[in-house]
C-alpha positions as CSV (number, residue, x, y, z in Angstrom):
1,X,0.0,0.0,0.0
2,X,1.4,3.7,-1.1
3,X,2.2,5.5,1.6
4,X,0.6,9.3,1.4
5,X,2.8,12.1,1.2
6,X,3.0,14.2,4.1
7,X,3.0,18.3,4.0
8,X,4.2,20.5,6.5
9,X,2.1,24.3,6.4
10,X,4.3,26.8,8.0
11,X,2.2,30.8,8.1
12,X,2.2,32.9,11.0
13,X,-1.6,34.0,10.2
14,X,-3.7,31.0,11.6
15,X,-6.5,32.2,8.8
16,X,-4.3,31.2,5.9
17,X,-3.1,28.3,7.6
18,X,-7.0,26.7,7.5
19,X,-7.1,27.8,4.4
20,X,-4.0,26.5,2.5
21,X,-5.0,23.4,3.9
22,X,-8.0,22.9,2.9
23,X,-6.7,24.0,-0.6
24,X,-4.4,21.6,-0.8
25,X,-6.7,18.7,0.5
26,X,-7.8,18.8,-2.6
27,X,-4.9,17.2,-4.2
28,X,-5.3,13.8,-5.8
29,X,-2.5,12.3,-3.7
30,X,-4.5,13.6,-0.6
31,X,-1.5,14.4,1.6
32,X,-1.8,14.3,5.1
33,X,-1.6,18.2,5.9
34,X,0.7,19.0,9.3
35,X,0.4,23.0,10.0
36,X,2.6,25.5,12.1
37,X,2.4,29.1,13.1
38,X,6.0,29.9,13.8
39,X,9.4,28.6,12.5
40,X,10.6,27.3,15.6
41,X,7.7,25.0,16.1
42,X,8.3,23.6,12.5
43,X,11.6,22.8,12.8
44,X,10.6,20.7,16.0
45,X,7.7,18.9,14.2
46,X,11.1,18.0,11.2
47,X,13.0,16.7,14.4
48,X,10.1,14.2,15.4
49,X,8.9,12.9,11.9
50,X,9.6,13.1,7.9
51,X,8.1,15.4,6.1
52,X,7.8,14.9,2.0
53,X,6.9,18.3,1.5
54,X,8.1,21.7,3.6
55,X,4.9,24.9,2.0
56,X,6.8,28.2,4.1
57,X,5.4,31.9,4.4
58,X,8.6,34.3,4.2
59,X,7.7,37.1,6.4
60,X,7.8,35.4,9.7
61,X,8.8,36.6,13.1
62,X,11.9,35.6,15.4
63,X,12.7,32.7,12.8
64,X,11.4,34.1,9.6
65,X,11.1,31.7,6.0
66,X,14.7,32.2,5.3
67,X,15.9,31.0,8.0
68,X,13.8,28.0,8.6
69,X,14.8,27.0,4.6
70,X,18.7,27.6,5.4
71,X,18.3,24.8,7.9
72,X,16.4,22.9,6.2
73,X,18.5,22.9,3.5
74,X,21.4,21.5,5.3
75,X,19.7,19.1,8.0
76,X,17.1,17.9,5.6
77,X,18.7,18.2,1.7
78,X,15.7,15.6,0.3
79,X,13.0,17.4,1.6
80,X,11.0,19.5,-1.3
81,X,10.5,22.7,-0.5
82,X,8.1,25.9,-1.8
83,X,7.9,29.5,-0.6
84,X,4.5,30.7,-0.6
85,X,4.3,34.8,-0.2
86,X,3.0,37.8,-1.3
87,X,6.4,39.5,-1.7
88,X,7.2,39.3,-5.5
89,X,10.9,40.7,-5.5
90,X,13.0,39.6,-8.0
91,X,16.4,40.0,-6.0
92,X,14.7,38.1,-3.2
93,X,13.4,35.5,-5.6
94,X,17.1,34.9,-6.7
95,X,18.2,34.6,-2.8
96,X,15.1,32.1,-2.1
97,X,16.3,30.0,-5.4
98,X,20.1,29.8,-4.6
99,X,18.6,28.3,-1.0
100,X,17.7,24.8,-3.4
101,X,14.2,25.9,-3.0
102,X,11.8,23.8,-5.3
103,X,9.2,26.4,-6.4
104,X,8.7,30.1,-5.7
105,X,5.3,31.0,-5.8
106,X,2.9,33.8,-5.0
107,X,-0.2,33.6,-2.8
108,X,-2.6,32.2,-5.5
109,X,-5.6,34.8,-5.6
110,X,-8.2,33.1,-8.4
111,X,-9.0,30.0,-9.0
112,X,-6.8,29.7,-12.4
113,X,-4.5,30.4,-10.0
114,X,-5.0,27.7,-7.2
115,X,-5.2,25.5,-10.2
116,X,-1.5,26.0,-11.4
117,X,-0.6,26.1,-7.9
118,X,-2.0,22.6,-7.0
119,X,-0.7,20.9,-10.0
120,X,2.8,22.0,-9.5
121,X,2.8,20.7,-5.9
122,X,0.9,17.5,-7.2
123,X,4.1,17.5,-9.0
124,X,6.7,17.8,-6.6
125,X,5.0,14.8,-4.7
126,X,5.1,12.6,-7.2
127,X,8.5,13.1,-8.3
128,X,10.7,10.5,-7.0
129,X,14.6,11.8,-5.7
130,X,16.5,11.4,-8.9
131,X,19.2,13.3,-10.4
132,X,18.5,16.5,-11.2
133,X,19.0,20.3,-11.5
134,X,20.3,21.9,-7.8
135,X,18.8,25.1,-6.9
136,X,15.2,23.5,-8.0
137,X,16.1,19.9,-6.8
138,X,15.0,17.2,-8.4
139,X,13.9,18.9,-11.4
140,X,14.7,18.5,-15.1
141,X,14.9,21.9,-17.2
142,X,11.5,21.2,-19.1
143,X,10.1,21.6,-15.3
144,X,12.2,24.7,-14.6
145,X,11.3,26.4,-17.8
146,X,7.6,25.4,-17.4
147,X,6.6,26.6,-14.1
148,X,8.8,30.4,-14.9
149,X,6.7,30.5,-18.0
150,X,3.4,30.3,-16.5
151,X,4.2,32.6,-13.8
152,X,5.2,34.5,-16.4
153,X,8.3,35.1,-14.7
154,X,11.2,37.6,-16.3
155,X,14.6,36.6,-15.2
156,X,17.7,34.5,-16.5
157,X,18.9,31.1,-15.9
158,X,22.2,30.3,-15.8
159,X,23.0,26.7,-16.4
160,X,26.7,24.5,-15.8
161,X,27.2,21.3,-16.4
162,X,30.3,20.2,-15.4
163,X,32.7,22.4,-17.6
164,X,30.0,23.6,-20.0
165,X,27.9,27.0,-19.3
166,X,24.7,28.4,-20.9
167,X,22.4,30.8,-20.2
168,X,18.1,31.3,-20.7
169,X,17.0,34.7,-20.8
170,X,12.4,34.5,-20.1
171,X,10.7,38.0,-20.2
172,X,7.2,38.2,-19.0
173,X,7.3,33.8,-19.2
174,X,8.5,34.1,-22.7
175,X,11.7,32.4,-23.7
176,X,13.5,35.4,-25.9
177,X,17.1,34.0,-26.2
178,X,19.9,31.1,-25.1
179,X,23.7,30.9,-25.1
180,X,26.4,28.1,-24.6
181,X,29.7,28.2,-25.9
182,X,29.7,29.3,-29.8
183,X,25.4,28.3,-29.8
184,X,23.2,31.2,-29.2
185,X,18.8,31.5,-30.3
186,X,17.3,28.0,-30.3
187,X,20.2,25.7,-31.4
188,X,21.7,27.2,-27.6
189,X,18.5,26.3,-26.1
190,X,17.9,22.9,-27.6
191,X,21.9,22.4,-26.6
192,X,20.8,23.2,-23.1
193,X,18.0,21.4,-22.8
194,X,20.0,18.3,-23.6
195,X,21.6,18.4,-20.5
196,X,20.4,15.8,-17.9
197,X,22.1,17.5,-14.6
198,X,23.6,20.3,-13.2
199,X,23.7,23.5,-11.2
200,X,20.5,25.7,-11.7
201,X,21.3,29.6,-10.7
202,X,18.6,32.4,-10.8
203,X,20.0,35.7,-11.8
204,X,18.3,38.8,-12.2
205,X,16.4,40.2,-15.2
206,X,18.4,41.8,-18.3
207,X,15.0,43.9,-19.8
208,X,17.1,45.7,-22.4
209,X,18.5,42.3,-24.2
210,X,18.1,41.5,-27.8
211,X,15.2,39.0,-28.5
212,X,16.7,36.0,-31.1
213,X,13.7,33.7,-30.3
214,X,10.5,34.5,-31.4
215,X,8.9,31.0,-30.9
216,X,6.4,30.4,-27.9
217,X,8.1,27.9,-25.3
218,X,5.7,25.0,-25.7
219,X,7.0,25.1,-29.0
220,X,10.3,25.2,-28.0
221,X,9.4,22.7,-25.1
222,X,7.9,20.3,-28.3
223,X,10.9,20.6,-30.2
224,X,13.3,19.5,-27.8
225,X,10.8,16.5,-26.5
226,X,11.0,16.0,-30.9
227,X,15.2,16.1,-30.8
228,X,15.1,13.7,-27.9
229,X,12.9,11.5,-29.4
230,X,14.6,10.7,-32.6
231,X,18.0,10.8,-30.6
232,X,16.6,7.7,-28.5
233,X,15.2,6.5,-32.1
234,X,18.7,6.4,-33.5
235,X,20.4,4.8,-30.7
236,X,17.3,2.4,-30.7
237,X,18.0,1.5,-34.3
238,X,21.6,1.0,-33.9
239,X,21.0,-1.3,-30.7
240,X,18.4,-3.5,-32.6
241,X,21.0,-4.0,-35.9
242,X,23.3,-5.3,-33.5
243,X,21.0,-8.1,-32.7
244,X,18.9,-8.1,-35.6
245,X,15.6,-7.3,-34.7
246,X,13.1,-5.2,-36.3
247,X,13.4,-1.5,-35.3
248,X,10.2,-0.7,-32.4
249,X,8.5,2.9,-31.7
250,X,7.6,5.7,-33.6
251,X,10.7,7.6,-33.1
252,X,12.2,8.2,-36.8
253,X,13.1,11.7,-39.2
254,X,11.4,14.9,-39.0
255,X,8.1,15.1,-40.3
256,X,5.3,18.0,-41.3
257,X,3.9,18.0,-37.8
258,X,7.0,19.9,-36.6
259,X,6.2,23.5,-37.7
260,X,2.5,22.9,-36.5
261,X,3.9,22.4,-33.0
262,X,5.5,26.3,-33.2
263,X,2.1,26.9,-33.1
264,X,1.6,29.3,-30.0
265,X,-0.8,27.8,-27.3
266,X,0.1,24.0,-28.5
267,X,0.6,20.9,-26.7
268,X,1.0,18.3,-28.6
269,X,0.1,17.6,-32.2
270,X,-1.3,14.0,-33.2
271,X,-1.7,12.9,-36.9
272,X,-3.9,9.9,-37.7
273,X,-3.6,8.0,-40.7
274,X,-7.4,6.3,-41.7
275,X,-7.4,2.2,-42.0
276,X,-7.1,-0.9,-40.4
277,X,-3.5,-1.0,-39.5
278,X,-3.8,2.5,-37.1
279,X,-0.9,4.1,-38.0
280,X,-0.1,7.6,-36.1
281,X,2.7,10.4,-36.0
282,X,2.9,12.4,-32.8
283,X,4.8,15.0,-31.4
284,X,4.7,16.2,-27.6
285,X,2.9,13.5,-26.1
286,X,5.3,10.6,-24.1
287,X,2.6,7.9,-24.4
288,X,0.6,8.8,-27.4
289,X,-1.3,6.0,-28.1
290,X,-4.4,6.4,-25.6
291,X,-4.8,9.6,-27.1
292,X,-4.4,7.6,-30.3
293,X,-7.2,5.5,-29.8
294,X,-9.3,7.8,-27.6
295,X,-9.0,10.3,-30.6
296,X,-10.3,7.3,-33.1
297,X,-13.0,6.5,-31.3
298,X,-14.4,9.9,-31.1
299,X,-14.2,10.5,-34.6
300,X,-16.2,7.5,-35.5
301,X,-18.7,8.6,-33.0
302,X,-19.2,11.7,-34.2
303,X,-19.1,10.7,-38.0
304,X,-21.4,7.8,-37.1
305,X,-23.8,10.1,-35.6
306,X,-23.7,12.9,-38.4
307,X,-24.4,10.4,-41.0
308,X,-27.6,9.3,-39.0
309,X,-28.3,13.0,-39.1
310,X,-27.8,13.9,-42.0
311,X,-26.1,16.4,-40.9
312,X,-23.0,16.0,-43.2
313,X,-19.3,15.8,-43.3
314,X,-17.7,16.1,-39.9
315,X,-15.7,19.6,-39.9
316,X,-14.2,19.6,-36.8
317,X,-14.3,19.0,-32.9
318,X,-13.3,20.9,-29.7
319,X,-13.0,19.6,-26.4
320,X,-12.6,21.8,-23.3
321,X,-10.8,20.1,-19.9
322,X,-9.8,21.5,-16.9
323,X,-6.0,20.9,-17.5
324,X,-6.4,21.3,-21.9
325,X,-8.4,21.8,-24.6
326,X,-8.0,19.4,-27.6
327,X,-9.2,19.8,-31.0
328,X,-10.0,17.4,-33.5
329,X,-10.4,17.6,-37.8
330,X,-9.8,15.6,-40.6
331,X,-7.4,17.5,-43.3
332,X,-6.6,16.0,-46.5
333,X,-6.2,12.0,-45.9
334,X,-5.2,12.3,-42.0
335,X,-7.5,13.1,-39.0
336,X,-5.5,15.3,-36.3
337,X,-5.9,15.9,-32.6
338,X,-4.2,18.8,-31.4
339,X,-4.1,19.6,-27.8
340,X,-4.0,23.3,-26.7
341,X,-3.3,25.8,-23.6
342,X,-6.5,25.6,-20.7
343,X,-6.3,29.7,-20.9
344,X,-6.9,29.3,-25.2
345,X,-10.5,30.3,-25.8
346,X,-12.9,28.1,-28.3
347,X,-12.4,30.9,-30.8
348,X,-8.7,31.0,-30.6
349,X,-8.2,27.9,-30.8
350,X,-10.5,27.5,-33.8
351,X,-8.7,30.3,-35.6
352,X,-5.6,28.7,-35.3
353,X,-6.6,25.2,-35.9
354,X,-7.5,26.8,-39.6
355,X,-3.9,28.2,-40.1
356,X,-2.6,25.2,-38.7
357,X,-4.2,22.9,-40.7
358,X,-3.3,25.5,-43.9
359,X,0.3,25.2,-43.0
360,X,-0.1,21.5,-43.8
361,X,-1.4,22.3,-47.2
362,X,1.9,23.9,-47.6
């Protein structure tokens, strides 16, 4: 049997207290939520039991956040940690990061907000410890980038691995440039994002630097998921001629679904190929074949039902979830499922489903 994650609540106001924890009851994992109004008295409660999780206000009296996360740091370096305040200071931010702090994150206020909030800690408490980026433990760079992009963060990341450097610069959670060595725009980034460990630093923002990137970071994101992929295909293919056997996965060359993945607002991109022997290209999604055959199914269902209706061809579907909107349409001799952005509206993400789907043509 799993044993449930345990959280540790640490806010001198007794009113956010109650309240943070009965936010974060709602988390799928459902934690079992342990709560303290000073820092002292948290730091005894990490003396008598472990803790997977350490939530801490900063502005604290006697021992205030920073000190209790200094400790912690040192007497407890497994335990995640997240600062939870409603001081957004960009020099302090930096300070709270170079601590090993997991995620810095403002008081959530709406419930888009709460949302983001509870799926990044649903995150951290899944994540098992494994090598990763220090200064955000246990985190890869997709993570990193991710969670500064949708707090629309603006600030540069500075990057070593062992003898190699590179830097991110984000403005307002958009990725405008990279460096490493003799690399700078996206090659940089996509060099970066290579990287499986390192040392993750938080520097502050540089407002005034030239923008070399102008494509939106899940596209960026896709791209390097993409590069991975066929990397793992290669050394796949070369492992299986060495012993003969046929080559498996869909890993392979670049195909016409990469520019659709530029695509601002996109997810993943799914391209279906009509027959008996279900053939699919994907790009974005780690296990795409639920989506493969949830995306079949639906089709069918809706084509099935049209035809009863006479309500002719099937144009094209949207779906709205809580955590993405997905869109499906048949183009040419391929049906696709895209998946967008939560915060894309119907009509944007019909709009750009039509240039999408145009850029194919091309």
């Amino acid at each position: 049997m799993r044993t449930r994650p345990k959280i540790l609540l640490v806010d001198d106001d007794q009113d956010l207290l109650d309240l943070y924890q009965e936010i974060l009851s709602q988390l799928p994992s459902q934690p079992e939520i342990s709560t303290s109004v000073t820092g002292a008295r948290a730091m005894a409660m990490l003396e008598v039991e472990p803790f997977t999780l350490l939530v801490c206000d900063l502005n604290m009296p006697k021992m205030d956040g920073l000190q209790v996360l200094s400790i912690v740091r040192r007497k407890y370096p497994e335990l995640r940690t997240v600062v939870l305040t409603s001081v957004m200071d960009e020099q302090f931010r930096s300070r709270v990061y170079s601590l090993g702090v997991d995620l810095f994150w403002q008081k959530p206020g709406s419930g888009e907000e709460i949302k983001q909030f509870l799926d990044c800690i649903e995150s951290l408490l899944g994540r098992e410890a494994q090598s990763g980026f220090r200064g955000v433990q246990s985190k890869s760079l997709v993570d990193i980038i991710q969670l500064e992009c949708i707090s629309h963060n603006s600030l540069v990341l500075k990057i070593t691995n062992g003898t190699l450097t590179g830097r991110i610069w984000l403005h307002n959670g958009e990725v405008i440039d990279a460096a490493t060595a003799e690399l700078a725009g996206e090659p940089a980034f996509h060099k970066i994002l290579s990287w499986r460990s390192g040392n993750f630093e938080s520097l502050p923002a540089e407002p005034d630097h030239a923008r070399t990137i102008y494509n939106s970071y899940q596209g960026l994101l896709l791209e390097t998921a993409q590069a991975q992929d066929e990397a793992q295909g290669q050394s796949n293919l070369a492992a299986n001629a060495k012993t003969n056997a046929a080559p498996s996965g869909e890993t392979g060359p670049p195909t016409p679904l990469t520019p659709l993945c530029r695509f601002e607002g996109v997810e993943f991109v799914l391209a279906l190929k009509p027959g008996t022997e279900k053939a699919f290209e994907s790009r974005g999604l780690e296990n795409p074949q639920p989506m493969a055959d949830w995306s079949r199914q639906s089709l069918e269902l809706y084509r099935s039902l049209g035809e009863r209706m006479k309500a002719g061809p099937l144009q094209q579907l949207e779906c709205r979830g809580p955590q993405r909107h997905l869109a499906l349409a048949q183009h040419q001799e391929l049906d696709f499922c895209i998946g967008w952005e939560h915060e894309m509206s119907t009509e944007k993400i019909r709009e750009a489903m039509k240039k999408a789907l145009a850029l194919w043509v091309s």
